[in-house]
Structure formats: C-alpha cells, structure tokens
FIKOLZA-1660 file (N, C-alpha, C; in steps of 0.1 Angstrom, whole numbers, plus 5000, padded with zeros to 4 digits):
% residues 207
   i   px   py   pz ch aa at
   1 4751 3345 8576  A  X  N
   1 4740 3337 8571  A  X CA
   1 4743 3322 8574  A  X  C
   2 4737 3314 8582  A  X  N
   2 4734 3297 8584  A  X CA
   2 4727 3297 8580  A  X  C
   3 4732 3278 8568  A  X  N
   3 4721 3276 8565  A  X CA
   3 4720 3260 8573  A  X  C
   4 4706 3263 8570  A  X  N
   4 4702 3245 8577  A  X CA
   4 4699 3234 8562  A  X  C
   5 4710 3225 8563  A  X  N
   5 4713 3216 8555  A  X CA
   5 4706 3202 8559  A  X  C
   6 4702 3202 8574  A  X  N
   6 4699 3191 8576  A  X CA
   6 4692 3194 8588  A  X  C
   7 4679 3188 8590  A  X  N
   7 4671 3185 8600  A  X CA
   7 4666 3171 8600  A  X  C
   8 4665 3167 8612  A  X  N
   8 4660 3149 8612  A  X CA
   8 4655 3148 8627  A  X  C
   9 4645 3143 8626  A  X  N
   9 4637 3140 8642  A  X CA
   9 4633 3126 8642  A  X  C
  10 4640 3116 8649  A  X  N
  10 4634 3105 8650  A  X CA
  10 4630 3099 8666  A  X  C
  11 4617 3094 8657  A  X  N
  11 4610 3091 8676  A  X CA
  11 4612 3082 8683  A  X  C
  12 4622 3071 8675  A  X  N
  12 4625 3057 8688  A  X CA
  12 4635 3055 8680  A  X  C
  13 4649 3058 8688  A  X  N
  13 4661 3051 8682  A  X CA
  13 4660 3038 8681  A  X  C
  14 4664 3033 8668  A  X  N
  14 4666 3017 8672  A  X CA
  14 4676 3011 8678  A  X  C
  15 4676 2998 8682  A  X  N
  15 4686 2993 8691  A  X CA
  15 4701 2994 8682  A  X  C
  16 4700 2989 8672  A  X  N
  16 4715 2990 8662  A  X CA
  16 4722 3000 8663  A  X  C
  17 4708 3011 8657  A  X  N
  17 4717 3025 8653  A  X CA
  17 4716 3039 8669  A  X  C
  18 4709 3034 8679  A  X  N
  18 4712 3037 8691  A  X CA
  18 4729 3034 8696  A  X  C
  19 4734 3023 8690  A  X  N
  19 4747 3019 8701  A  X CA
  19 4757 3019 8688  A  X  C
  20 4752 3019 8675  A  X  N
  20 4764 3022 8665  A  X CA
  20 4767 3040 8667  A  X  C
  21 4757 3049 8673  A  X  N
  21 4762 3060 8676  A  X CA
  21 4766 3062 8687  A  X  C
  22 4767 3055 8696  A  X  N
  22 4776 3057 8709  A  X CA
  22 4787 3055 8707  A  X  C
  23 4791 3049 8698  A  X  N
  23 4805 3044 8696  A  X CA
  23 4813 3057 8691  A  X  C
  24 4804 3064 8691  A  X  N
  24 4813 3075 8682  A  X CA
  24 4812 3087 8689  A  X  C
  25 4803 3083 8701  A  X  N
  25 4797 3098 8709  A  X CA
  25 4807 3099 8715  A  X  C
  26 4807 3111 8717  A  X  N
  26 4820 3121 8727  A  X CA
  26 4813 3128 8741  A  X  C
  27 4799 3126 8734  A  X  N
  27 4794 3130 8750  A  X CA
  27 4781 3128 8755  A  X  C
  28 4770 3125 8755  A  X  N
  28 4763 3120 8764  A  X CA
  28 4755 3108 8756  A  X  C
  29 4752 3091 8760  A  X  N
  29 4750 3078 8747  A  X CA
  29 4741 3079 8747  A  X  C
  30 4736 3080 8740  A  X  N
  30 4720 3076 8735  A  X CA
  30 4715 3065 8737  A  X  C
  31 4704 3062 8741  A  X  N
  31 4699 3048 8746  A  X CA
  31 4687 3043 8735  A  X  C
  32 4687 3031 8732  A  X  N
  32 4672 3024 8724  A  X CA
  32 4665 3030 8730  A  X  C
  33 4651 3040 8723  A  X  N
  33 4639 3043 8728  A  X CA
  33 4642 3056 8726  A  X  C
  34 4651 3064 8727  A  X  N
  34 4655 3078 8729  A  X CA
  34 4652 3081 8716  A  X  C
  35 4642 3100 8716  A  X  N
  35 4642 3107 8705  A  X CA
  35 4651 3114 8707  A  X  C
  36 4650 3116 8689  A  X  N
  36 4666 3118 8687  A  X CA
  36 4665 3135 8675  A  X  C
  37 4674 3140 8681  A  X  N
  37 4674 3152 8663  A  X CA
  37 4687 3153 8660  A  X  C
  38 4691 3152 8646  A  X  N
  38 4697 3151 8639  A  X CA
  38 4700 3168 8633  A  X  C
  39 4710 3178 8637  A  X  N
  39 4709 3193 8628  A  X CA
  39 4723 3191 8622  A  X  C
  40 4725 3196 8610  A  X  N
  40 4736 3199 8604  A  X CA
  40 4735 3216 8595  A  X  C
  41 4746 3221 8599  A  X  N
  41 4743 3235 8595  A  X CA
  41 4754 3242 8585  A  X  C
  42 4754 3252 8581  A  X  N
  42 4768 3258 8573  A  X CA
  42 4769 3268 8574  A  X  C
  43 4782 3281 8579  A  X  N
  43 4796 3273 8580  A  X CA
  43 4797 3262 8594  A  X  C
  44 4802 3255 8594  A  X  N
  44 4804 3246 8605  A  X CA
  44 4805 3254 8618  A  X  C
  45 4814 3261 8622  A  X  N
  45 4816 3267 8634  A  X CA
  45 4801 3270 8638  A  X  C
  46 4790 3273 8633  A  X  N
  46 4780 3281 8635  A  X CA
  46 4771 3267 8649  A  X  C
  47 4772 3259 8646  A  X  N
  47 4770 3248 8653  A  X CA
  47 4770 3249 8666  A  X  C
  48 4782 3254 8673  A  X  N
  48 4783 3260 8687  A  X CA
  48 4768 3266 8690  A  X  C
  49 4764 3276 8683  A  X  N
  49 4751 3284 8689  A  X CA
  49 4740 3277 8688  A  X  C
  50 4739 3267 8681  A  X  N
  50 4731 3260 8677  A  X CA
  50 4727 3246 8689  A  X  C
  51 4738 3243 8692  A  X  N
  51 4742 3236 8705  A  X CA
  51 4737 3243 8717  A  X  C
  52 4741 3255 8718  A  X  N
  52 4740 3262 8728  A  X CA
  52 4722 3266 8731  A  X  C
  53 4714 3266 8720  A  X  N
  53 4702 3271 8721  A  X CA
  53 4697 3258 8724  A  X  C
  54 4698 3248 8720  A  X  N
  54 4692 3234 8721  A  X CA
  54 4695 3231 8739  A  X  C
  55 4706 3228 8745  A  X  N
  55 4709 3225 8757  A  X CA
  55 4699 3238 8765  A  X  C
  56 4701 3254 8766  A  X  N
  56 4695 3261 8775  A  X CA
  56 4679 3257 8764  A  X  C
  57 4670 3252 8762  A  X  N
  57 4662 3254 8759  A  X CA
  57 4648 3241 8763  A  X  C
  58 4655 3229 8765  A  X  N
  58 4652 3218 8771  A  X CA
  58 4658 3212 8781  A  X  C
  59 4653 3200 8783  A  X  N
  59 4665 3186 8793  A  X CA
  59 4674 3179 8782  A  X  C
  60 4670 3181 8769  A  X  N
  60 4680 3175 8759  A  X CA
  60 4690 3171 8764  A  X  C
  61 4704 3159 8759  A  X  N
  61 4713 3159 8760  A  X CA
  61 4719 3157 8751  A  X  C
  62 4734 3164 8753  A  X  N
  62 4746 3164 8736  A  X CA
  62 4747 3153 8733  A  X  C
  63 4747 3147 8727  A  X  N
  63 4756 3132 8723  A  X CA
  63 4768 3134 8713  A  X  C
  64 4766 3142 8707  A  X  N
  64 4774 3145 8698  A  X CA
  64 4780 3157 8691  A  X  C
  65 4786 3165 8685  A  X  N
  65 4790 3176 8681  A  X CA
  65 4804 3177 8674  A  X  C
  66 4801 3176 8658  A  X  N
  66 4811 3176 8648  A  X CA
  66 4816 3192 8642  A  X  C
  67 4827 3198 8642  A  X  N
  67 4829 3210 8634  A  X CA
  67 4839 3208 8622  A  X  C
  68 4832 3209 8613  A  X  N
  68 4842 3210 8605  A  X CA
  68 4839 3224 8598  A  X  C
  69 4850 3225 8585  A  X  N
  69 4854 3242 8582  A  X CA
  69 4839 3243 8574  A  X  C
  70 4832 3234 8566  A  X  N
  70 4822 3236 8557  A  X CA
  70 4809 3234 8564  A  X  C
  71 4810 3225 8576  A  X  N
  71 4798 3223 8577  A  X CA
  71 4798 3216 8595  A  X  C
  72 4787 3218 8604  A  X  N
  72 4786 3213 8614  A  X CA
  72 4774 3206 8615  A  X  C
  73 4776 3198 8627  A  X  N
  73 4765 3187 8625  A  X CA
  73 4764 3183 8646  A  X  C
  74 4752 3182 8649  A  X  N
  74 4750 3182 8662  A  X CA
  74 4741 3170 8666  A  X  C
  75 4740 3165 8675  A  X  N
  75 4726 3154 8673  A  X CA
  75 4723 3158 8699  A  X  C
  76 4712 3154 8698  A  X  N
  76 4707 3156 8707  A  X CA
  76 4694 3148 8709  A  X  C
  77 4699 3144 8724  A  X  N
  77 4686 3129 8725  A  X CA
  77 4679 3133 8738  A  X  C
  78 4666 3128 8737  A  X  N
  78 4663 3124 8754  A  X CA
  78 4650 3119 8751  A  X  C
  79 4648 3102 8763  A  X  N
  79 4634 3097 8767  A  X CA
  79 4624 3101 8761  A  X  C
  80 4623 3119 8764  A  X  N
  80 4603 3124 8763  A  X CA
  80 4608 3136 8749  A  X  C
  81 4596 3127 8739  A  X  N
  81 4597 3133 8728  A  X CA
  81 4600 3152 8729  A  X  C
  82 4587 3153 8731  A  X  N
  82 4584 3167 8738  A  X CA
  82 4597 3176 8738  A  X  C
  83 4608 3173 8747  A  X  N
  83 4618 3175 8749  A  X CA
  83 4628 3183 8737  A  X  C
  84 4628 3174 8733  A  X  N
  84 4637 3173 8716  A  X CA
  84 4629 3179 8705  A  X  C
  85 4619 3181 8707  A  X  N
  85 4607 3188 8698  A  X CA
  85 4610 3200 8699  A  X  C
  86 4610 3205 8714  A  X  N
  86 4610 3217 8719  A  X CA
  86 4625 3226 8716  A  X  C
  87 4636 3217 8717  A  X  N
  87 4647 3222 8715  A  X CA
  87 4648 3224 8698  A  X  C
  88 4642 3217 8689  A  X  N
  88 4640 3219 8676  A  X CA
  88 4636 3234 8672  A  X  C
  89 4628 3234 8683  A  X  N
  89 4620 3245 8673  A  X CA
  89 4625 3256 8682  A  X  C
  90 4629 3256 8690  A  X  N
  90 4641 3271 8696  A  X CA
  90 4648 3270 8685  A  X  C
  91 4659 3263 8678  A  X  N
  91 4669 3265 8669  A  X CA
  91 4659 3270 8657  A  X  C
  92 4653 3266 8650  A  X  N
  92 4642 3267 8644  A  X CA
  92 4638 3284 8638  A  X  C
  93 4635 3288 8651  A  X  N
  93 4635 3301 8654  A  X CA
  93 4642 3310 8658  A  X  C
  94 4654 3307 8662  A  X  N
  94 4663 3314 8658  A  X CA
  94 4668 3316 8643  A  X  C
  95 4666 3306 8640  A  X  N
  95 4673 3308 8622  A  X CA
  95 4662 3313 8613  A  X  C
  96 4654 3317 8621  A  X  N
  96 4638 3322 8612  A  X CA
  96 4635 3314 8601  A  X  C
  97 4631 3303 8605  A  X  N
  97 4629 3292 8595  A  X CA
  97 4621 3283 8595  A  X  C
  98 4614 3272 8590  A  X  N
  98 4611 3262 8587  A  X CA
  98 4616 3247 8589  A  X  C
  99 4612 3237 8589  A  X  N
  99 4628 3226 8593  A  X CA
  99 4623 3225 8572  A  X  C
 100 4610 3225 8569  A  X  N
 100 4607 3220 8555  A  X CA
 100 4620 3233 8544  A  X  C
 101 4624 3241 8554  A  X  N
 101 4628 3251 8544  A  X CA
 101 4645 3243 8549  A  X  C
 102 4650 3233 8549  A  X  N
 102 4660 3223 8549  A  X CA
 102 4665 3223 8538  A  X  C
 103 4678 3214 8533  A  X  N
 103 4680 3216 8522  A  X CA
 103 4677 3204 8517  A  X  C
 104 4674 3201 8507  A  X  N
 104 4668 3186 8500  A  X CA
 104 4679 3178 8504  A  X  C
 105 4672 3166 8503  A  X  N
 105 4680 3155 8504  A  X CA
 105 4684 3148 8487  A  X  C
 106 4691 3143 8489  A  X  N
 106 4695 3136 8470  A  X CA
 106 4702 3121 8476  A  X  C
 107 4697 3112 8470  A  X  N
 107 4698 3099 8470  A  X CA
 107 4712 3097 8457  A  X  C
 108 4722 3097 8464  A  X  N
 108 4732 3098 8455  A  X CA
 108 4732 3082 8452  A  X  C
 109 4731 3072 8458  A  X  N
 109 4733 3058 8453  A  X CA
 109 4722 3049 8462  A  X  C
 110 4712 3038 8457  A  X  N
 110 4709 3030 8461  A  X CA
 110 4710 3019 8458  A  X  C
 111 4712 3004 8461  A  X  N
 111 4716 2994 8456  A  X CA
 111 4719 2981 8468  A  X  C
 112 4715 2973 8458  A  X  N
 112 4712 2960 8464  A  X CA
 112 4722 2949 8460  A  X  C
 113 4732 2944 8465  A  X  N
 113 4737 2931 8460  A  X CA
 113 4740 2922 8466  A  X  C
 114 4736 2910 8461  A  X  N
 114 4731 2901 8468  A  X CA
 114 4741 2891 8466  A  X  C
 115 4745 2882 8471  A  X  N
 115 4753 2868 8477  A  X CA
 115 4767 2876 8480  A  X  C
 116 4770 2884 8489  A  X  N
 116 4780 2888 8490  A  X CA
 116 4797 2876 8487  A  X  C
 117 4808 2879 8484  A  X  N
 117 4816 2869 8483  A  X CA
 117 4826 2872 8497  A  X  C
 118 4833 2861 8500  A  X  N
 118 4843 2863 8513  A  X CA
 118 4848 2870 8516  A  X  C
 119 4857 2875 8503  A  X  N
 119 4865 2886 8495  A  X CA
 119 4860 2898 8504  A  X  C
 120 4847 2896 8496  A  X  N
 120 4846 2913 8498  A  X CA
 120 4840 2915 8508  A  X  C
 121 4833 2901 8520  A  X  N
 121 4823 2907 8530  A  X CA
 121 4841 2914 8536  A  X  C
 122 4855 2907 8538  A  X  N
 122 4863 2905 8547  A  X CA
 122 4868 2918 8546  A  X  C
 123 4866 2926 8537  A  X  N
 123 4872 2940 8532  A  X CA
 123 4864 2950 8539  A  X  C
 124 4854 2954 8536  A  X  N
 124 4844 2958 8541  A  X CA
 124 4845 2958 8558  A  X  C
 125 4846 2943 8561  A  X  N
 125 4847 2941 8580  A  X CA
 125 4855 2948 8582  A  X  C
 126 4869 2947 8577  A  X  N
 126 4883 2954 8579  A  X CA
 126 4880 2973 8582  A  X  C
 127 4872 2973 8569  A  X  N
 127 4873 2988 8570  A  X CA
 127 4864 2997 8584  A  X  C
 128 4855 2990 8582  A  X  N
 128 4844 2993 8596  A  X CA
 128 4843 2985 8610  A  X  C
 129 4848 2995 8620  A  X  N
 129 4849 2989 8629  A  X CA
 129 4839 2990 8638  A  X  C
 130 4829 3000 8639  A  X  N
 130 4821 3003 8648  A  X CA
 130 4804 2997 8643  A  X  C
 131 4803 2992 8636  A  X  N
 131 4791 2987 8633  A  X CA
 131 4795 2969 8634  A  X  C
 132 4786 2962 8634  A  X  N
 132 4787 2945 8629  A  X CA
 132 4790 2942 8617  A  X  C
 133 4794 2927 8620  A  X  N
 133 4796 2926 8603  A  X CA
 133 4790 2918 8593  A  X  C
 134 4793 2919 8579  A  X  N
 134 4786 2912 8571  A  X CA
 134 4795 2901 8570  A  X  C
 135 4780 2893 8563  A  X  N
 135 4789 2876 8567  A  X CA
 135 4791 2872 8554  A  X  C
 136 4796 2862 8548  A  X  N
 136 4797 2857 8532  A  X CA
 136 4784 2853 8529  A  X  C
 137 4779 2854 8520  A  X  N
 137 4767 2849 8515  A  X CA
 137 4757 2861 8517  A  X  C
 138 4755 2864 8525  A  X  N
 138 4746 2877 8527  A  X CA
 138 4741 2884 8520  A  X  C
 139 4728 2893 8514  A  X  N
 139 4729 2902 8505  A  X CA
 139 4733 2920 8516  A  X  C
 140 4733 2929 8505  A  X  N
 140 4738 2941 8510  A  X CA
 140 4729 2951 8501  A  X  C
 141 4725 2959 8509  A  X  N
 141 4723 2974 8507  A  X CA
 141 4728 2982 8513  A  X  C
 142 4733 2993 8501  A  X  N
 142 4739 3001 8498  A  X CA
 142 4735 3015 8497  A  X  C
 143 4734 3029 8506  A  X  N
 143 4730 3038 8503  A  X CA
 143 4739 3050 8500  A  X  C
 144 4742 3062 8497  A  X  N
 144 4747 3071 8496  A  X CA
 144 4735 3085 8496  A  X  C
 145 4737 3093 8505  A  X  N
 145 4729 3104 8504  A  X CA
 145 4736 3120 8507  A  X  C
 146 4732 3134 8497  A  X  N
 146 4736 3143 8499  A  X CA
 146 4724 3153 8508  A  X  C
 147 4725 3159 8517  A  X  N
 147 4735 3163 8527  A  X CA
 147 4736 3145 8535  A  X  C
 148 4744 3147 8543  A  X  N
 148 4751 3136 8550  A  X CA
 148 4741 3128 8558  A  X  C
 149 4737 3136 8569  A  X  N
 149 4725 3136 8576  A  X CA
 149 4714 3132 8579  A  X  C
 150 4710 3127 8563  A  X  N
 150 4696 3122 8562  A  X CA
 150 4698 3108 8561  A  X  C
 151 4711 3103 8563  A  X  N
 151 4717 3086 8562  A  X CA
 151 4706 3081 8579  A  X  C
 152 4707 3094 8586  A  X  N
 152 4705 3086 8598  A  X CA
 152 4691 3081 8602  A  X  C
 153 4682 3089 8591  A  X  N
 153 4667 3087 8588  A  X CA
 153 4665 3075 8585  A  X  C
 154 4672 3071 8568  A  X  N
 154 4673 3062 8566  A  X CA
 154 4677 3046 8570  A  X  C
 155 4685 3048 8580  A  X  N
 155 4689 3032 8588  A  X CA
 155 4681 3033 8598  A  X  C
 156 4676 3041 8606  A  X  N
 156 4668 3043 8615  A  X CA
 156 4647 3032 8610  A  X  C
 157 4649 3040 8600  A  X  N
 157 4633 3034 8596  A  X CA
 157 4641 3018 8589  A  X  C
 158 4648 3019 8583  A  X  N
 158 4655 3006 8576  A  X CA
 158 4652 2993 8588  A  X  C
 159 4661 2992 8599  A  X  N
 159 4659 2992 8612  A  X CA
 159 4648 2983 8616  A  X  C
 160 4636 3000 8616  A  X  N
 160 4626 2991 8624  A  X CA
 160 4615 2981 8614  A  X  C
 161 4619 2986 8599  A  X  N
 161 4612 2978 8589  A  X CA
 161 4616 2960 8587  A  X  C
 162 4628 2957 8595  A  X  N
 162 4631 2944 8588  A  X CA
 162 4645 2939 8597  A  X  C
 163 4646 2928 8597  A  X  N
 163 4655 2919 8601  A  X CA
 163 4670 2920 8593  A  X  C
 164 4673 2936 8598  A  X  N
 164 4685 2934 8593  A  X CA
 164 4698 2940 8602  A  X  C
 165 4713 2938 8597  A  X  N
 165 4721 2938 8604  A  X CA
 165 4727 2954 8600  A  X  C
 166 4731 2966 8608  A  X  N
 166 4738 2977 8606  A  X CA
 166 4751 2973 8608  A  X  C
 167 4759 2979 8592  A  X  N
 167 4773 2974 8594  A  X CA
 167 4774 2991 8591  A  X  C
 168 4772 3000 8588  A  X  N
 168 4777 3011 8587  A  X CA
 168 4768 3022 8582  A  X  C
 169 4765 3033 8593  A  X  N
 169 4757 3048 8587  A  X CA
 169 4768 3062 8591  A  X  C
 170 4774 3064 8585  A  X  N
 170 4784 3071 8583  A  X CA
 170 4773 3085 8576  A  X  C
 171 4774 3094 8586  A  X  N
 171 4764 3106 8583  A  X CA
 171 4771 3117 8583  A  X  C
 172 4785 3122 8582  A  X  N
 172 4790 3132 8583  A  X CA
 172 4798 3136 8571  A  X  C
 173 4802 3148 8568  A  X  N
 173 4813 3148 8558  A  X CA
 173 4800 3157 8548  A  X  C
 174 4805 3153 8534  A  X  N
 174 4804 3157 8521  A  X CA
 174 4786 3150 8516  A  X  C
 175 4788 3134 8524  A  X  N
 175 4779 3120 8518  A  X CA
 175 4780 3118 8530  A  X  C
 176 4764 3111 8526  A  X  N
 176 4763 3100 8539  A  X CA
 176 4761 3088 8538  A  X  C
 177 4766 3075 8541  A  X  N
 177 4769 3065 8534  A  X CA
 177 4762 3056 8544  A  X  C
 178 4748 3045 8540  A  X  N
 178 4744 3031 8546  A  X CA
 178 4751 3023 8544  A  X  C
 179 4751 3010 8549  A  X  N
 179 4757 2994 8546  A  X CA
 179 4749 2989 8559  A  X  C
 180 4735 2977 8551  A  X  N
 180 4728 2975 8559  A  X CA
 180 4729 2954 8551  A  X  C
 181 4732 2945 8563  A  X  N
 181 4736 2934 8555  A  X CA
 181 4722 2920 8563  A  X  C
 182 4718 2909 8558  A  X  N
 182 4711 2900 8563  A  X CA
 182 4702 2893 8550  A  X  C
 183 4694 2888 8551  A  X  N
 183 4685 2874 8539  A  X CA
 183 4682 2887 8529  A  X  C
 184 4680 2883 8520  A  X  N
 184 4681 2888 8506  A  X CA
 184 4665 2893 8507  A  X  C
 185 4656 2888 8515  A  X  N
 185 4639 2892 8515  A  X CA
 185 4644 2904 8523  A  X  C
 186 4651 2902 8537  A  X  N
 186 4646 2915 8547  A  X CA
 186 4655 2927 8542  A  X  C
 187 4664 2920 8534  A  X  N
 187 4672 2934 8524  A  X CA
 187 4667 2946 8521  A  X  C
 188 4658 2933 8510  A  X  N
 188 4649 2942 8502  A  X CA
 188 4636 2952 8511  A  X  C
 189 4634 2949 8520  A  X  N
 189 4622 2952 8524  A  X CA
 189 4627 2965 8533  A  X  C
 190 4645 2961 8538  A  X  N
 190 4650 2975 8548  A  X CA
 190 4654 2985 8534  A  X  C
 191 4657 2984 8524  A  X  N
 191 4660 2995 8514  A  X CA
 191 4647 2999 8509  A  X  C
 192 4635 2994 8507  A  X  N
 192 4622 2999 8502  A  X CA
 192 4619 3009 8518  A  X  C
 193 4622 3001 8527  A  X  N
 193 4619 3013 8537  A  X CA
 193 4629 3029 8540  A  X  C
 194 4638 3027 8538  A  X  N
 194 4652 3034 8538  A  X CA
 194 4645 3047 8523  A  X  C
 195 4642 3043 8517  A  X  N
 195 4640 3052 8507  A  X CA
 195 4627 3064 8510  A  X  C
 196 4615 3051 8511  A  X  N
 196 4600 3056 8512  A  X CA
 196 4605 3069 8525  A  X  C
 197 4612 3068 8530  A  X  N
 197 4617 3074 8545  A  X CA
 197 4618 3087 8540  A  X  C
 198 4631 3086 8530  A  X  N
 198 4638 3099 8528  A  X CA
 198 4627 3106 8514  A  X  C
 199 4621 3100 8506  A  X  N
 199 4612 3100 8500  A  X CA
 199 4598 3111 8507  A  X  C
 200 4596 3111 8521  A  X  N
 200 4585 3116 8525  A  X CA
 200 4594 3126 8528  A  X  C
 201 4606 3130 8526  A  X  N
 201 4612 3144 8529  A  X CA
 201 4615 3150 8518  A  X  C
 202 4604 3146 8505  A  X  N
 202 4606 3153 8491  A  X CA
 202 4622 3154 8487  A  X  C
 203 4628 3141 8486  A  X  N
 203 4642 3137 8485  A  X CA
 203 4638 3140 8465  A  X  C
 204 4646 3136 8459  A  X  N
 204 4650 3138 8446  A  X CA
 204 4658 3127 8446  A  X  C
 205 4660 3116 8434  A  X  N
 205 4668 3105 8434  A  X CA
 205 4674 3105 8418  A  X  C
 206 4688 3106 8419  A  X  N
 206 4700 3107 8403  A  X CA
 206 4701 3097 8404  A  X  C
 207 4696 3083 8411  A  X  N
 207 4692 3073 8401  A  X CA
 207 4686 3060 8408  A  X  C
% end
C-alpha cells in the first residue's frame, strides 16, 4: 500500500525558490519559469516507481529524488505546464487515486517577528547555507508544516506575493520548515499569502 502524503503543482517557479532548490538538486536544475510537481509518498523506497512512471510518461525532468526509510519525496520540472500535468496524473493513476485524496496538510507553526536582533539574524545565517540571509533589523516569518512538502507551496506563492528575501524552505523529513526575511509590511503580506496558499488545500491550522 502507498500512500500519497504529498502532492503540489506549481505553475511558475519563482526566481528564489527556483535556485534555493538547485542547490540541493542532484540532478537535473530547475530554472525560474519552470512548472514544477512536488510528490512525497510512504514507504519511502516506493518513490523509485513513482520516479520511474513520471520520467517514461512525459519530457519531465528529475531534479530531485530523496529516500528515506519512512517516506520519499521526488520533485520534477519542465518549461510546458502540460508536461508536468501529464506526468501527475500517470502517477495519479497508478495509485488509483485523487491528488485531493492527499494527505492534509497541518500548519504546525506560523509567526511573525519583527526587528530581528544581530544575535539571532547571525545564528540563523550560520545555520543555513543555501538560501540568503537575514539582516539585523529585519522582520521574519516563520512557518512549520506537516507533511513536509507543502513548505514548497507556501514559499513559492509567499514569493510571488511580496518583496521578500528566502533564507530557508526546508521540505523534507518529518516538518517542513519556511524562514522568509525583509520590511515588516512585505512580511506580513508574504505570510498572509503563504497560508491563504496552503489554506486552499483544506490545510487545518493547531494554531
């Protein structure tokens, strides 16, 4: 039995979170403009077939492909929506399913803090290497989301809503963790978007 934990289709990578995921790709980069799907499945190993139906089923290309023992996670890009649509819904049908029959998303933490201190932007820099950084003074939003995967929804629309800087979408694992940093207005306006996002995917929020 696979189950699908995560589905995500986004139609214009943005420029941030286009090249904060190359940094981590192992195999083919995704470019600004590129639709993108996001699958995460369980047990992890199951991912292989999942990979394998997506590549013979379109021009898709891999960008990525995580196994772990609990859970896998695959992402697959290219130029013409169409494409990526197409390879969706071959996996789709193989697993005799739905993408709505996904597993909810849960908004484990949302939050906003604002005048960041030196302290803590310099801690933070330290830990994250592959996104930019936050400056002193800055405000910060904060996300946390269960399954992992729907982080990438959320920075994605965050993104294209507002004038802000990606220091970190960490989408794999257990949680999937935002840190999105810039003026205390476009903050607010990339976490009102980041939510409404995951919100149209009948998310649930503990708090």
């Amino acid at each position: 039995m696979i189950e699908l934990r995560t589905y995500v289709f986004l139609d214009s990578l943005q420029p941030q979170l286009a090249s904060y995921m190359a940094t981590a790709s192992l195999g083919f980069l995704p470019v600004p403009g590129d639709s993108s799907l996001w699958i995460e499945v369980a047990p992890g190993m199951a991912v292989h077939r999942m990979s394998d139906i997506a590549l013979k089923a379109s021009n898709v290309r891999l960008g990525q492909q995580i196994v772990e023992r609990a859970y896998g996670s695959m992402v697959v890009h290219h130029r013409d929506q169409s494409d990526v649509l197409e390879a969706g819904q071959k996996i789709l049908s193989h697993l005799n399913t739905h993408e709505f029959d996904r597993q909810k998303c849960v908004i484990m933490w949302n939050e906003i803090i604002r005048g960041v201190t030196a302290d803590h932007a310099t801690l933070i820099n330290r830990d994250n290497r592959k996104g930019s950084m936050i400056l002193p003074g800055q405000s910060m939003f904060i996300m946390e989301t269960e399954p992992a995967g729907y982080i990438i929804l959320a920075a994605n629309e965050a993104e294209k809503a507002a004038n802000v800087t990606l220091v970190e979408a960490r989408a794999v694992g257990a949680y999937g963790r935002l840190l999105m940093s810039g003026k205390e207005a476009d903050v607010i306006e990339a976490a009102r978007a980041a939510r409404e996002a995951l919100e149209r995917l009948t998310c649930r929020s503990d708090k």
